[in-house]
C-alpha positions, 0 to 999 in steps of 0.5 A: 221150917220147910216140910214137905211130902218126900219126892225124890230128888236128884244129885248135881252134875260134878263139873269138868273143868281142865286147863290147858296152856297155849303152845308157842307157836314155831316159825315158817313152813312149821307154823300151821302144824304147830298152830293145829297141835296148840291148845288156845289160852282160852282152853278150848280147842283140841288139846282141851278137848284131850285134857277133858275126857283124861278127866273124865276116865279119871272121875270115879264111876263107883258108890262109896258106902259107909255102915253095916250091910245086914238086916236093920242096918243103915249106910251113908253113902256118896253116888258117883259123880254125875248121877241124875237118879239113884234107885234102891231095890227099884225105888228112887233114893234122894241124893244131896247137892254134895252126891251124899245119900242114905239107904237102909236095910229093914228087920226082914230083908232079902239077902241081896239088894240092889243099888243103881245110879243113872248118869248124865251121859245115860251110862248106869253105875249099878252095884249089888249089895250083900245083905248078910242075915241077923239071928233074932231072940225068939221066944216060943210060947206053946202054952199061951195064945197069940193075943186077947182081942182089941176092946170096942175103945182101942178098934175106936181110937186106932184107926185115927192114931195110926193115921197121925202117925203115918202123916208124920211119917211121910213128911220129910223136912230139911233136917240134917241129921242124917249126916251125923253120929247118933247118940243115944237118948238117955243110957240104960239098961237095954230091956228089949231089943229091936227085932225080937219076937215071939211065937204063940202056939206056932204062930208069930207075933209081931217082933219088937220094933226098936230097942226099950232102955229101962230108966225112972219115970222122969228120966231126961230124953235127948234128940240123938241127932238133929231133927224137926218135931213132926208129931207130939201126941200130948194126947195118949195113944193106946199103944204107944202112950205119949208119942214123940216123933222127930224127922232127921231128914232123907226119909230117917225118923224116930219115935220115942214112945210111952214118956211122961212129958213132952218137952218140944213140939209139932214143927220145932228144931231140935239140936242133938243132945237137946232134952225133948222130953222124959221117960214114963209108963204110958200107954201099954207099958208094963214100967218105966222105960223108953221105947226107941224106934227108928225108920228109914222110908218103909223100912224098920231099922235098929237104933242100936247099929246106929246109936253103938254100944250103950255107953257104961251109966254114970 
């Protein structure tokens, strides 16, 4: 298993190829005309030379993007052929050796986003991106206030929970998941949803950070897509209570909290629809449910844009 700190990485140059038949050479004062018109069999020569740039005005000089562009949203795009760099909102975006790529759009983004490809010839292919805005449940609670104050024992445990968290976060693997449809890891009633927040005497909470499905203690949990295990907290967090963390590749992981079993661990490959573990109530956890978050780099993202609709329960 190949891990690594994320570093950006480049996409290939599409190679130029053109072909071009030898003209047939014509007799006496014509000859040295038609030897300057005629393209040699190797295919090099004026004519290739012709041939090659009608191919290249012929490449695609444009972004290809797949997904839903609003808040929370991820798209799975293609860079135009020949890009070395590819920038998002000024950060550098990894591109596969095939030109595929992944970008997503966090819970509060802007309105607009900006997306640049550099090419090989210098020349940029620059498009700016619609983000349209989500209404978000928020509830406002005038009454009550914001939240008691962390005990002695959470100030204690916290900083060293986060800081394995934030480790796993920042590993990327070789994982394809990235590439393909999302399933979702157990079907359910959806209790909460990404996004959510509330508003304590006018001052907001934190909003919910992925989607709760409501299911018994011991209910099996699948790896929605391809993916290597970067944390499993055997250990309960005080938040998040047993932890699982499974990279999917491009900057794109999950995170299932609160289970009652782990059934993978640390540097393991998972295959989607494979069972990693199963529903609990641990942590901070008023019942039985898992909590599914997601992340792309910095940005939080909604499971449900990329799982779909939760399917009927059989």
């Amino acid at each position: 298993m190949s891990v690594r700190l994320r570093f950006p990485a480049a996409g290939g140059l599409l190679a130029l190829l053109a072909a071009c038949a030898a003209l047939p050479l014509a007799d006496g004062a014509n000859a040295e005309a038609a030897e300057a018109d005629a393209a040699p069999a190797n295919g090099s020569g004026v004519a290739a030379d012709r041939q090659d740039a009608d191919a290249a005005d012929r490449t695609p000089r444009r972004f290809t993007l797949e997904g839903p562009r609003t808040q929370g949203g991820v798209l799975l795009g293609t860079a135009p052929a020949g890009t070395t760099l590819l920038s998002f909102d000024g950060e550098s975006v990894p591109v596969a050796a095939d030109g595929k790529f992944l970008i997503a759009f966090d819970r509060d983004a802007d309105a607009e986003a900006v997306l640049v490809a550099r090419l090989a010839d210098g020349s940029e292919v620059r498009e700016t991106l619609a983000v349209s805005p989500r209404a978000w449940r928020i509830e406002r609670l005038d009454r009550l206030p914001r939240v008691s104050q962390p005990s002695a024992e959470f100030r204690r445990r916290r900083p060293e929970e986060l800081r394995q968290i934030i480790a796993a976060r920042a590993m990327e693997t070789d994982a394809e998941g990235w590439r393909q449809s999302f399933l979702w890891p157990v079907t359910g009633r959806i209790s909460g949803m990404f996004g959510s927040q509330r508003i304590y005497r006018g001052e907001p909470g934190s909003y919910h950070s992925g989607v709760d499905v409501a299911r018994p203690t011991g209910t099996t949990v699948l790896a929605p897509a391809d993916g290597v295990v970067t944390l499993a907290a055997e250990a309960e967090f005080t938040l998040e209570g047993k932890l699982l963390m499974i990279d999917h590749g491009m900057g794109l992981n999950s995170a299932f909290l609160h289970l009652s079993r782990l059934d993978v661990g640390v540097g393991e490959r998972v295959r989607r629809g494979q069972p990693v573990g199963a529903i609990g109530a641990t942590g901070r956890a008023t019942g039985p449910h898992l909590h599914w978050s997601m992340k792309w780099q910095d940005a939080r993202i909604d499971p449900l844009l990329i799982a779909g609709p939760m399917p009927a329960v059989q």
